[in-house]
C-alpha positions as CSV (number, residue, x, y, z in Angstrom):
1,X,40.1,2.8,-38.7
2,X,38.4,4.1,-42.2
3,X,40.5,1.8,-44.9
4,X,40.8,4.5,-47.9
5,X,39.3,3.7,-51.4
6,X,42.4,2.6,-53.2
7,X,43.6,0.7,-50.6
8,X,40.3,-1.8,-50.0
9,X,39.8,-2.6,-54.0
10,X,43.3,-3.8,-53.6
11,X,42.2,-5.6,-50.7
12,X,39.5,-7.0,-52.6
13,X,41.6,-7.9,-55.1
14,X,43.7,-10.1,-54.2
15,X,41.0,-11.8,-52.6
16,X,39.1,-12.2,-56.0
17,X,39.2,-15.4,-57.5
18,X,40.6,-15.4,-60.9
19,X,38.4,-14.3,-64.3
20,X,38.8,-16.1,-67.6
21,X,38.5,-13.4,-70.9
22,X,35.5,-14.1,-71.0
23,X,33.8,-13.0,-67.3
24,X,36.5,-10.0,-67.6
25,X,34.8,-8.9,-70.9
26,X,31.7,-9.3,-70.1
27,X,31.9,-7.6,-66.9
28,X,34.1,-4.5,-68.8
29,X,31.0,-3.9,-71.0
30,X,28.6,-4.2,-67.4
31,X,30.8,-1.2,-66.2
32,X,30.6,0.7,-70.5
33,X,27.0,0.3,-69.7
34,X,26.7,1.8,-66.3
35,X,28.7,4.6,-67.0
36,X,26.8,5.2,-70.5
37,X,23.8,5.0,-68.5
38,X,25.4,7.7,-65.7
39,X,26.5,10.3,-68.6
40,X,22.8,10.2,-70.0
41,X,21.4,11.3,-66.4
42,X,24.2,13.7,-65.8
43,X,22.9,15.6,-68.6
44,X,20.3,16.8,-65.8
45,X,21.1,15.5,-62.6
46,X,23.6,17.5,-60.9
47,X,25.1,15.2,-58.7
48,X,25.2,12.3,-61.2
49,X,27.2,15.1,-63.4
50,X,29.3,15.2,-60.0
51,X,29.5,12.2,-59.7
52,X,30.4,11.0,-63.2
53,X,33.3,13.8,-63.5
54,X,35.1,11.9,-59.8
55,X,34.5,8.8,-61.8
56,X,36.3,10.2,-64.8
57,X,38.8,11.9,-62.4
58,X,39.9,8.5,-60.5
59,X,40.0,6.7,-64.0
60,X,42.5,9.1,-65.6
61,X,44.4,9.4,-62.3
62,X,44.7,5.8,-63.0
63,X,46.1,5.7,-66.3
64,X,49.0,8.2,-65.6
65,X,50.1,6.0,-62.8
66,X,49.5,2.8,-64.7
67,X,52.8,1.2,-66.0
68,X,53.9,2.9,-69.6
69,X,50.8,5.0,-69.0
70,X,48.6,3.0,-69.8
71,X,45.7,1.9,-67.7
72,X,45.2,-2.2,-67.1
73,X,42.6,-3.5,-69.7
């Protein structure tokens, strides 16, 4: 059986052992990076464009489900 996205990161999870402020900020700006580093080869690279705008996608799905709509940061 093929677990779907959303479901396994919530497995994983709870599974995770718990992050100070510290590791949690440090592995936000890992992610900023990535990401800034994904939108700069979009620019001409199709399927990193494709691929950045599912990103984007997921990420505001997630912050008009979020409690008070606003995502967890």
């Amino acid at each position: 059986m093929q677990m779907n996205l959303k479901s396994r990161l919530a497995q994983l999870d709870k599974r995770r052992p718990q992050m100070d402020q510290e590791q949690r900020q440090a592995m936000i700006a890992s992610i900023q990076q990535w990401l800034d580093e994904l939108a700069v080869r979009a620019q001409t690279d199709r399927e990193a464009r494709l691929y950045l705008e599912a990103i984007r996608g997921m990420l505001d799905r997630g912050k008009r489900t979020a409690p008070g709509g606003q995502a967890d940061r």
